[in-house]
MDAnalysis code that builds the backbone (N, CA, C; Angstrom):
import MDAnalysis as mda
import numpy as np

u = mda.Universe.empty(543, n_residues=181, atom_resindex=np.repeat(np.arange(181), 3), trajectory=True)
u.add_TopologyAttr("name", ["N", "CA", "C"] * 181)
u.add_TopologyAttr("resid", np.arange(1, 182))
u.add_TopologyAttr("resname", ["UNK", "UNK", "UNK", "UNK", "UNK", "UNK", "UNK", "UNK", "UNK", "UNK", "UNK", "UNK", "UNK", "UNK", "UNK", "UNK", "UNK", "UNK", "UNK", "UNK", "UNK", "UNK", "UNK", "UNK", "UNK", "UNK", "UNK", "UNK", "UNK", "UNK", "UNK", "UNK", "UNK", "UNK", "UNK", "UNK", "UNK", "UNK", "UNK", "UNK", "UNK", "UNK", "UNK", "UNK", "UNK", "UNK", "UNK", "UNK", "UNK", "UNK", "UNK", "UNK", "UNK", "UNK", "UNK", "UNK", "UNK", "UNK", "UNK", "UNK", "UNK", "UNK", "UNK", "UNK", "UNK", "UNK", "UNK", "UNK", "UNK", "UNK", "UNK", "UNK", "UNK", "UNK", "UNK", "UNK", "UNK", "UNK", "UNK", "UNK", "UNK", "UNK", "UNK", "UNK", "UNK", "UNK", "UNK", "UNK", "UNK", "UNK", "UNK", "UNK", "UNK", "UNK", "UNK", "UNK", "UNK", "UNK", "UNK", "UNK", "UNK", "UNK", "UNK", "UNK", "UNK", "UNK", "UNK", "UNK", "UNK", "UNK", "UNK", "UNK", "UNK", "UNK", "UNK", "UNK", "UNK", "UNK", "UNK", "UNK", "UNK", "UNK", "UNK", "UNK", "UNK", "UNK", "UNK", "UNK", "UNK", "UNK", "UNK", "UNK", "UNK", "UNK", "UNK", "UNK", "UNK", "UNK", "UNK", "UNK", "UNK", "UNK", "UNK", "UNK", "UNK", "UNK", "UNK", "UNK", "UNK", "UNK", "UNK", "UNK", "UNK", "UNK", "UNK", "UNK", "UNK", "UNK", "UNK", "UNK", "UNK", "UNK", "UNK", "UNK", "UNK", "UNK", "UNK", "UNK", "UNK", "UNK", "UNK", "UNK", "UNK", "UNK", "UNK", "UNK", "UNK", "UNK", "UNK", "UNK", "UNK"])
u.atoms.positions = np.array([
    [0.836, -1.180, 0.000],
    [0.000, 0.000, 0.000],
    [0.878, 1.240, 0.000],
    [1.154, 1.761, -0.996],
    [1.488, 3.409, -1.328],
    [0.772, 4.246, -0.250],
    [1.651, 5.474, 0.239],
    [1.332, 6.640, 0.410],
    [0.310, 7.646, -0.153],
    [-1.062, 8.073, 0.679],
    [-1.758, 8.760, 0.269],
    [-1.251, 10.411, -0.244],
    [-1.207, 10.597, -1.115],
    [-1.096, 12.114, -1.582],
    [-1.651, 13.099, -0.622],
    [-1.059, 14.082, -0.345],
    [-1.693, 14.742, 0.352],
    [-2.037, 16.173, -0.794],
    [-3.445, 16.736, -0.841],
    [-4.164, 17.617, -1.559],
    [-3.569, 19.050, -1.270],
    [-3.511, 19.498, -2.193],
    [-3.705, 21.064, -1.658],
    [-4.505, 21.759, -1.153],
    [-4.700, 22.694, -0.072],
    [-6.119, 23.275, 0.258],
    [-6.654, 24.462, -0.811],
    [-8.205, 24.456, -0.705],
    [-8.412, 25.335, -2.173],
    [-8.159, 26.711, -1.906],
    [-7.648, 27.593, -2.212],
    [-7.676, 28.840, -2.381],
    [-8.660, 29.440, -1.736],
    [-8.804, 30.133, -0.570],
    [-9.763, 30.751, 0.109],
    [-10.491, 31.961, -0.579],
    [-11.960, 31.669, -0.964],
    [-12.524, 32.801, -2.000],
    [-12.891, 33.805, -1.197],
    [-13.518, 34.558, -1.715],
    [-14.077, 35.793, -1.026],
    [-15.758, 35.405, -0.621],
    [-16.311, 35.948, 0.459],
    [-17.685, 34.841, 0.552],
    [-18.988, 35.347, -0.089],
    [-19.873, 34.444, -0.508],
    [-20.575, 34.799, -1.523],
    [-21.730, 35.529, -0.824],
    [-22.162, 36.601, -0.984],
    [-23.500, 37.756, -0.991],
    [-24.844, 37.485, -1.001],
    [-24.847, 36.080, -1.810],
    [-25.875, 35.463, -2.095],
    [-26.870, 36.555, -2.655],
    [-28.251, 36.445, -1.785],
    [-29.520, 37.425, -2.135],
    [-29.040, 38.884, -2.295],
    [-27.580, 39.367, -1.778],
    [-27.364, 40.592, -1.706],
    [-26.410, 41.560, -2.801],
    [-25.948, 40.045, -3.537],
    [-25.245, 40.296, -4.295],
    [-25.452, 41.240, -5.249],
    [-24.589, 42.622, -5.541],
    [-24.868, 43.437, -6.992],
    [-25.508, 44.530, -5.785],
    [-25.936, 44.556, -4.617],
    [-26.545, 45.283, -4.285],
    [-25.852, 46.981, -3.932],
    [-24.491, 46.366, -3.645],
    [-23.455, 47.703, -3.947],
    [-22.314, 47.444, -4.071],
    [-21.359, 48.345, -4.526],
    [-19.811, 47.582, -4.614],
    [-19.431, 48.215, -2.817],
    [-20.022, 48.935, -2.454],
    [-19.035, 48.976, -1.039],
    [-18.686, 47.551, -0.160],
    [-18.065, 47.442, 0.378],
    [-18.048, 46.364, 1.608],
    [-19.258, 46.450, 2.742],
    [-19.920, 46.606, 2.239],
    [-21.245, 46.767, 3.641],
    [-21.203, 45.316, 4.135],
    [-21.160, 45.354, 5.596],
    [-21.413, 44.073, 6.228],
    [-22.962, 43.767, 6.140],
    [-23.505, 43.238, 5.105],
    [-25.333, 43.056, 5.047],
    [-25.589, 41.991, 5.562],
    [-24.756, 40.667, 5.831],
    [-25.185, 39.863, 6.594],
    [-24.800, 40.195, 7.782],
    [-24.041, 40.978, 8.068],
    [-24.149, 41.553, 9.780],
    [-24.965, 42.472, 10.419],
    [-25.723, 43.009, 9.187],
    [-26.903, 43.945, 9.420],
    [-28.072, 43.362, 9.520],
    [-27.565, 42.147, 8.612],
    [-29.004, 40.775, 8.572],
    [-29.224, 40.556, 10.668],
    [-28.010, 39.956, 11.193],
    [-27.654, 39.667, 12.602],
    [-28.679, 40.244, 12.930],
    [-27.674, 41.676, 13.202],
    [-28.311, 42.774, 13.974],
    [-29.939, 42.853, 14.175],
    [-30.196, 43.202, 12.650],
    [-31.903, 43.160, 12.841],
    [-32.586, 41.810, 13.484],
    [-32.244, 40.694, 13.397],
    [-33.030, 39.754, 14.347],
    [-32.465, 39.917, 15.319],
    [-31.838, 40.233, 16.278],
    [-31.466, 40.375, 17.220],
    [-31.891, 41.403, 18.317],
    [-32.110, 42.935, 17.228],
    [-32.791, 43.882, 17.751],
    [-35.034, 43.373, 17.525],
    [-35.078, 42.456, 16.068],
    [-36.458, 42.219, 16.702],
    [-37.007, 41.122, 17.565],
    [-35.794, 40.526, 17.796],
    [-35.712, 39.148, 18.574],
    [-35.922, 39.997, 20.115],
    [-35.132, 40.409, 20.325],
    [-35.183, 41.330, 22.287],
    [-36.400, 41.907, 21.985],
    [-36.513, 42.838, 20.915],
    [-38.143, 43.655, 21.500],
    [-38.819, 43.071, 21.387],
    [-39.175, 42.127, 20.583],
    [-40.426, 40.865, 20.658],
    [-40.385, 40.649, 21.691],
    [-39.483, 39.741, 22.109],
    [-39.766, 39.376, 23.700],
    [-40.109, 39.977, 25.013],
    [-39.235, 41.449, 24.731],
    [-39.677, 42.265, 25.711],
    [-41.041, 43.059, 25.880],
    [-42.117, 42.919, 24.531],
    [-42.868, 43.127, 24.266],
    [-43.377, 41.925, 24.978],
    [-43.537, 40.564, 24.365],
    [-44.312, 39.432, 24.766],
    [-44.280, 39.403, 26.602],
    [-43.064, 39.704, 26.714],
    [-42.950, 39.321, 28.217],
    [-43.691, 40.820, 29.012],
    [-44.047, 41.966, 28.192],
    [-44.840, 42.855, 29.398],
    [-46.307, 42.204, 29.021],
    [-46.580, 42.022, 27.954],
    [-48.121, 41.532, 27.896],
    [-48.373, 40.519, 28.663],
    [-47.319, 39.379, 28.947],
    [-47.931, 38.194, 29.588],
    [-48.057, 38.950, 31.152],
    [-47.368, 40.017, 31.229],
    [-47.222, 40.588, 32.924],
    [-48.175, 41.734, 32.690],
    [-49.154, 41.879, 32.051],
    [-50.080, 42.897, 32.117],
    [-49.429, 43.949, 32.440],
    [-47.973, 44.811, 31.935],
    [-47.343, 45.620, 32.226],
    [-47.495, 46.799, 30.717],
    [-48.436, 46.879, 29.364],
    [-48.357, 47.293, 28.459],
    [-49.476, 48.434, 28.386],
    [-48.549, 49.885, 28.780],
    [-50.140, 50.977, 28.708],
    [-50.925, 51.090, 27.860],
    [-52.227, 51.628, 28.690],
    [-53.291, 51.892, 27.419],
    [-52.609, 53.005, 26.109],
    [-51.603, 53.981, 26.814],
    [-51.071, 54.777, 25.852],
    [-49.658, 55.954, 26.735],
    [-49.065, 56.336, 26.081],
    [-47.651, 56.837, 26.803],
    [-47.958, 58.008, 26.565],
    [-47.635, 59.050, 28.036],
    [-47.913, 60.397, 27.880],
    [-47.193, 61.548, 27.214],
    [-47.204, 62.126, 27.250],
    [-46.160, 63.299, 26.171],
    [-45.423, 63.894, 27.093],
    [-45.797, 63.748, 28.713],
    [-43.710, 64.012, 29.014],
    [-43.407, 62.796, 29.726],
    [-43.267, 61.656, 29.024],
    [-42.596, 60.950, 28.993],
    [-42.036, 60.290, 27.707],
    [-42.949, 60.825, 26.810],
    [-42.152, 60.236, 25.615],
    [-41.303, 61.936, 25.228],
    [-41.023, 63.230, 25.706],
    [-40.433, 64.016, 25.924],
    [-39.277, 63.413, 26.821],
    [-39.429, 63.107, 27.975],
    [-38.066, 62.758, 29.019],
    [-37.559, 61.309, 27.932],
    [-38.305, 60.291, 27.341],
    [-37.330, 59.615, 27.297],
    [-36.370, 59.724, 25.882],
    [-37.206, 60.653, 25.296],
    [-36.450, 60.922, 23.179],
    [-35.167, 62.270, 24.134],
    [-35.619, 62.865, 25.155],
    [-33.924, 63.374, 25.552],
    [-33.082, 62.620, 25.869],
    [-33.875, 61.670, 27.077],
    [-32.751, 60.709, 27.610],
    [-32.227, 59.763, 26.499],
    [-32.635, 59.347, 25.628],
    [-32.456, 58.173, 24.385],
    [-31.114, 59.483, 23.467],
    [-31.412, 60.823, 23.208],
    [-30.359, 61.931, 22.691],
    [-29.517, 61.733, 23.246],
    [-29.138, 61.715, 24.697],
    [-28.100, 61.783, 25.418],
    [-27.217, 60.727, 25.411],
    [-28.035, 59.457, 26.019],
    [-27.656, 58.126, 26.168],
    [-26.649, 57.706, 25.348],
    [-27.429, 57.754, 23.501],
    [-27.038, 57.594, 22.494],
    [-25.530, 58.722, 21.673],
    [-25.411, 60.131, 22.556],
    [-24.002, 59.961, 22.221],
    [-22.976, 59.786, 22.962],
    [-23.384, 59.502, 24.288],
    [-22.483, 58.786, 25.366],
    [-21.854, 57.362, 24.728],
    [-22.786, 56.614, 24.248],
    [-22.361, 55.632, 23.456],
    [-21.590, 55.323, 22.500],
    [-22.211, 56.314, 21.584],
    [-21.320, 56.591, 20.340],
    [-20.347, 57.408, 20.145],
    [-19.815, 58.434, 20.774],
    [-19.181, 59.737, 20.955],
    [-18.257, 59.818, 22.184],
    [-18.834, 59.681, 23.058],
    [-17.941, 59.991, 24.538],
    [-16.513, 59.082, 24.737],
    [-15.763, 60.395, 24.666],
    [-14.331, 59.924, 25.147],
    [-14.251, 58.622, 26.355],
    [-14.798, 58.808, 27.297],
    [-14.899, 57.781, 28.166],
    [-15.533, 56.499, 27.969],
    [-16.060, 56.471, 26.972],
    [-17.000, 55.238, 26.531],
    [-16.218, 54.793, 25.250],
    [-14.882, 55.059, 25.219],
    [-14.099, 54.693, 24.109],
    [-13.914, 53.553, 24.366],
    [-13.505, 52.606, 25.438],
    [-12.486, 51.322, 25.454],
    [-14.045, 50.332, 25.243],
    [-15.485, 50.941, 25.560],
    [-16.444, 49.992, 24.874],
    [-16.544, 49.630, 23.469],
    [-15.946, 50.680, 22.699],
    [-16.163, 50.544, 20.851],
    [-15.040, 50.407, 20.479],
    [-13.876, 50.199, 20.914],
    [-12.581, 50.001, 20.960],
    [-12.425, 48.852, 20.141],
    [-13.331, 47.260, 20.581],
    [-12.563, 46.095, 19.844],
    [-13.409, 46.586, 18.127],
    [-14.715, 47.383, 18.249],
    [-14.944, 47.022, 17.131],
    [-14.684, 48.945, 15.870],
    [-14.204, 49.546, 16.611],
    [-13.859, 50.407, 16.006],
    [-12.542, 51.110, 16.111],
    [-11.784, 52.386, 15.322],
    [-10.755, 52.666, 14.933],
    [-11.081, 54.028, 15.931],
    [-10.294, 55.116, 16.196],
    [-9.932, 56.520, 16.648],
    [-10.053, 56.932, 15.380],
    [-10.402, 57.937, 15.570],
    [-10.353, 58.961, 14.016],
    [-10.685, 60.362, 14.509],
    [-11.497, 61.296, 15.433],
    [-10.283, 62.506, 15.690],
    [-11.279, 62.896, 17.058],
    [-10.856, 63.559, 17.407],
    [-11.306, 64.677, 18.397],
    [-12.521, 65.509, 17.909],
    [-13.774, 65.820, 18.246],
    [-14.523, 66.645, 18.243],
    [-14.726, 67.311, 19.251],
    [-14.060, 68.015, 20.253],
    [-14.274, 68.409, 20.870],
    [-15.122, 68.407, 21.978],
    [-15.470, 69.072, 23.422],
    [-16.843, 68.708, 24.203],
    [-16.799, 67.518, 24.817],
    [-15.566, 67.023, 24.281],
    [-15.751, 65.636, 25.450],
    [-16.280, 64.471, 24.370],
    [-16.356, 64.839, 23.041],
    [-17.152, 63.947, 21.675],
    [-15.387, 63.623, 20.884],
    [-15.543, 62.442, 20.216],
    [-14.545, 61.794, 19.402],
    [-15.507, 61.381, 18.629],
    [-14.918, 60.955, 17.126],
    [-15.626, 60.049, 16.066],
    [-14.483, 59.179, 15.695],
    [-15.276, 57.929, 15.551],
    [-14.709, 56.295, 15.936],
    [-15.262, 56.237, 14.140],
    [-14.336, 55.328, 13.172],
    [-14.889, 54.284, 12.411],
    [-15.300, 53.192, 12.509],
    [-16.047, 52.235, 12.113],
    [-15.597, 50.796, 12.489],
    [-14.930, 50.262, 11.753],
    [-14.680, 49.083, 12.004],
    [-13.505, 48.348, 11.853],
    [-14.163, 46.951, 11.532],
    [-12.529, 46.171, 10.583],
    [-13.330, 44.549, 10.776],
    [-14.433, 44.552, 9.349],
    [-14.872, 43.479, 9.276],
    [-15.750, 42.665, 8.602],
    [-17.094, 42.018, 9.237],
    [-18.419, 42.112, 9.179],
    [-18.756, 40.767, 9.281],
    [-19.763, 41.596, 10.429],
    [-19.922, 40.854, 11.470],
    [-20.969, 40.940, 12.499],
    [-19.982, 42.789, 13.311],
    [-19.175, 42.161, 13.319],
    [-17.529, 43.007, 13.856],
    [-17.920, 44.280, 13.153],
    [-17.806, 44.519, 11.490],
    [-17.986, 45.922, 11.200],
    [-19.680, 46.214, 11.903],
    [-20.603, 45.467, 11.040],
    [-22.007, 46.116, 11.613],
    [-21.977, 46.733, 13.126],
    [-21.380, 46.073, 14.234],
    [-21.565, 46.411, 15.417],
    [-20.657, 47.732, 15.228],
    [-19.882, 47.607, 14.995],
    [-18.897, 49.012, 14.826],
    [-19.728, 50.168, 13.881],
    [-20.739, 49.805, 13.138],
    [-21.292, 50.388, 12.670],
    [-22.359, 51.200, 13.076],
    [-23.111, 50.210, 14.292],
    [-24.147, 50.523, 15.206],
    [-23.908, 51.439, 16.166],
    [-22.328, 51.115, 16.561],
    [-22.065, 52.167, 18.022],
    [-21.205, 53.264, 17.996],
    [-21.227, 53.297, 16.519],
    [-20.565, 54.952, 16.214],
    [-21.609, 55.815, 15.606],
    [-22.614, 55.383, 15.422],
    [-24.204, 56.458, 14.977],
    [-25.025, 56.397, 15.396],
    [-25.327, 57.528, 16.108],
    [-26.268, 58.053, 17.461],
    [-27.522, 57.480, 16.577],
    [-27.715, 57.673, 15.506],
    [-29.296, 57.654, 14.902],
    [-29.619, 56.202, 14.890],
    [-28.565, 55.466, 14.732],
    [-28.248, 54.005, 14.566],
    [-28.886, 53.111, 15.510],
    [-27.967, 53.758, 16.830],
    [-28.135, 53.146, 17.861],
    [-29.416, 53.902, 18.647],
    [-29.737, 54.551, 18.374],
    [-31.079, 55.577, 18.885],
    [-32.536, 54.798, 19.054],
    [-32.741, 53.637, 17.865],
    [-33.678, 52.979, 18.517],
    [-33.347, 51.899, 19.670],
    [-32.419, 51.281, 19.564],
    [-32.037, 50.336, 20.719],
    [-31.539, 51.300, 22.000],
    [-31.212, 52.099, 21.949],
    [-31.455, 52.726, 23.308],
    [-33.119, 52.976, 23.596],
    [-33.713, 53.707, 22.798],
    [-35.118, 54.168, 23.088],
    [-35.847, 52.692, 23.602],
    [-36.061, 51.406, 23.031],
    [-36.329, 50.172, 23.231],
    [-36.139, 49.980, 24.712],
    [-34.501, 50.094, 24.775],
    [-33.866, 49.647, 26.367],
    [-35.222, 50.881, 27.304],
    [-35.174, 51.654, 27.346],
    [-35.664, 52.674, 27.986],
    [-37.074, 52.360, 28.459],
    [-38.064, 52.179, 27.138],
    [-39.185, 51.924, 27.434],
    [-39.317, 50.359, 28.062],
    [-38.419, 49.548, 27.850],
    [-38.556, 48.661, 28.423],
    [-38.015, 49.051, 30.304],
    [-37.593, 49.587, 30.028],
    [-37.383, 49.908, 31.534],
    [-38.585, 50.570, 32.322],
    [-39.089, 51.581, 31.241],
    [-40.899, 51.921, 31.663],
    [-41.669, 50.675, 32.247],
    [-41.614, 49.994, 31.425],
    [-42.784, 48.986, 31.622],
    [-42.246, 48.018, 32.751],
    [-41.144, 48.051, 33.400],
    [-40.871, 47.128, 34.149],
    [-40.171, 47.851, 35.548],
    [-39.967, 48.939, 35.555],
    [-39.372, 49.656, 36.693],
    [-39.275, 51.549, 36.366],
    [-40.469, 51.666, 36.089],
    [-40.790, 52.646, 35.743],
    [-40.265, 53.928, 36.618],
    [-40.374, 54.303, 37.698],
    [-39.825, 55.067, 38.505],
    [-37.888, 55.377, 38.759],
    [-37.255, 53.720, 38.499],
    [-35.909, 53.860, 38.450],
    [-35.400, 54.294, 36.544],
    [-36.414, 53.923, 35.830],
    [-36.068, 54.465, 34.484],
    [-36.463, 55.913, 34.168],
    [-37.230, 56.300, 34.899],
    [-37.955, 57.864, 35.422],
    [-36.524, 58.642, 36.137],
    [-36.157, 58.051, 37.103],
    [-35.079, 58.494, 37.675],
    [-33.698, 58.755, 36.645],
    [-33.639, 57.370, 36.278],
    [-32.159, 57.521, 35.180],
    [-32.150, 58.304, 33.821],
    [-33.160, 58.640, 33.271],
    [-33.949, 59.314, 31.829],
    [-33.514, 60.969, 32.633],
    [-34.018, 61.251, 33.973],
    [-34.139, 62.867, 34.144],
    [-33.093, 62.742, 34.266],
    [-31.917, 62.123, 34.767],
    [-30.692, 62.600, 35.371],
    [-30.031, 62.982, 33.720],
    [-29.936, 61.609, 32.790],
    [-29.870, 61.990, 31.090],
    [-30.326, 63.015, 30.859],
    [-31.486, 63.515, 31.061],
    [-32.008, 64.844, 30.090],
    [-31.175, 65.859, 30.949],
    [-31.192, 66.375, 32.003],
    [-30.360, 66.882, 33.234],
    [-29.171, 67.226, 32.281],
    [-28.417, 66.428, 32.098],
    [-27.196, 66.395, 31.665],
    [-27.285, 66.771, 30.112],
    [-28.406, 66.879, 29.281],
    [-28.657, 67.106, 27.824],
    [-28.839, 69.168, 28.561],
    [-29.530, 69.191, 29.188],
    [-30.005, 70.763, 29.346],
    [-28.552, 71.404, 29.587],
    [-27.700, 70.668, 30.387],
    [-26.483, 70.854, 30.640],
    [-25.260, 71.379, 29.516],
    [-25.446, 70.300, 28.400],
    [-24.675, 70.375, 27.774],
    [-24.546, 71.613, 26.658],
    [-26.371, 71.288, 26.595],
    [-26.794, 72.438, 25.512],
    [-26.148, 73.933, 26.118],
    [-26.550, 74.312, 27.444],
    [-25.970, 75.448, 27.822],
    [-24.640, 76.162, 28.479],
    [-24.239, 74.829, 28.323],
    [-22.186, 74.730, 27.921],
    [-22.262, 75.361, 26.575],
    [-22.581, 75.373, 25.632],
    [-22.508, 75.545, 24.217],
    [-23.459, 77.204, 24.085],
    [-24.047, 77.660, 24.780],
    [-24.822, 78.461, 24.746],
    [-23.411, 79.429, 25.503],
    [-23.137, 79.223, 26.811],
    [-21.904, 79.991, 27.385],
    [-20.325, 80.022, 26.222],
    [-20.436, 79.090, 25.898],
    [-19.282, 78.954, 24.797],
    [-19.492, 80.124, 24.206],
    [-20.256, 80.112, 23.053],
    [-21.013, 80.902, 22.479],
    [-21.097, 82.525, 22.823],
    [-21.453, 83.074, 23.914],
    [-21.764, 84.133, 24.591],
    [-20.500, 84.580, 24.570],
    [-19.372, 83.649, 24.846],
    [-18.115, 83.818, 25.500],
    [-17.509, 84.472, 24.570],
    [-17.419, 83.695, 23.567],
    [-16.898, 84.300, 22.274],
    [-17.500, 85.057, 21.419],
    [-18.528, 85.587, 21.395],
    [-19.041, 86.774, 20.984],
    [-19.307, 87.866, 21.417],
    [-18.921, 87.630, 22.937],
    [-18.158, 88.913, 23.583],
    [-16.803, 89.039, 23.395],
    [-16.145, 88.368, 23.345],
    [-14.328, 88.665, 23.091],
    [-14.293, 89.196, 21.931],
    [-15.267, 88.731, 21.061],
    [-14.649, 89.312, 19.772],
    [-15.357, 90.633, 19.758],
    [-16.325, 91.211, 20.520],
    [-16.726, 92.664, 20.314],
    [-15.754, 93.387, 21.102],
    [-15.084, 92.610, 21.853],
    [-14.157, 93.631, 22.489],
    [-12.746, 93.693, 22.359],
    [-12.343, 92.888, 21.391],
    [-11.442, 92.677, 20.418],
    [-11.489, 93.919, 19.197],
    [-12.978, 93.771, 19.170],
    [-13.337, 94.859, 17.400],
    [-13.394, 96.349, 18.438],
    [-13.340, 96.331, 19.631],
    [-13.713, 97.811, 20.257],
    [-14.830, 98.438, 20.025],
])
């Protein structure tokens, strides 16, 4: 009995697009966007199913609370995506790319695959804006008073910021009138 040949391995292709194929020449991760979306309607389904089975689902949501929570969901969402301190969270799946000032950076993502999409998700406030808003109201329906609590302290800190930028502002349009004399 001779020695089996040993094969070459095939040339590793590039992976096929399938249904998505032709749909653009960029690299869009679409099966990681595929993920994402069951994943984001996979949790709210459930978190949906699971307040109905707990009779926890209002007849209807009032207008300052869907006011406190679209600030708190503003805020939340560029703490996430933006905030210097919330860098080493987007870190494995995104790049540094510069300073915006205010305490804000803009991140690329990085990677391929499930890896870029997520990097994709947590560098755009608008992105990630419904899965915060989701987290939130689910926190309504299940501990309403501590998500009441954590939403004002967010908006708190949105009124805050806005009028950092308002003093900015003031600041320097007085220097420069008294610069021009």
């Amino acid at each position: 009995m001779g020695a089996v040949p040993i094969q070459p391995l095939p040339e590793p292709s590039a992976p096929s697009l399938g249904i998505w194929t032709d749909y653009t020449k960029e690299p869009w991760p679409l099966g990681g966007y595929a993920a994402l979306i069951a994943a984001y309607v996979g949790g709210t389904s459930a978190l949906l199913i699971s307040a109905a089975k707990a009779n926890k689902l209002p007849q209807e949501i009032n207008v300052k609370d869907i006011l406190l929570l679209g600030i708190a969901t503003h805020k939340l969402t560029r703490i996430i995506t933006k905030d210097w301190v919330t860098s080493p969270l987007r870190a494995p799946f995104t790049r540094y790319v510069r300073s915006l000032g205010a305490g804000e950076q803009s991140d690329e993502s990085r990677g391929s695959g499930v890896r870029k999409a997520i990097g994709d998700l947590i560098t755009c406030p608008w992105c990630s804006g419904p899965w915060v808003a989701t987290t939130l109201i689910g926190g309504m329906l299940f501990r309403p008073r501590l998500t009441r609590a954590i939403a004002g302290m967010l908006a708190s800190v949105t009124v805050s910021d806005y009028l950092h930028h308002v003093w900015d502002f003031t600041r320097a349009v007085s220097k420069k009138r008294v610069e021009e004399g």
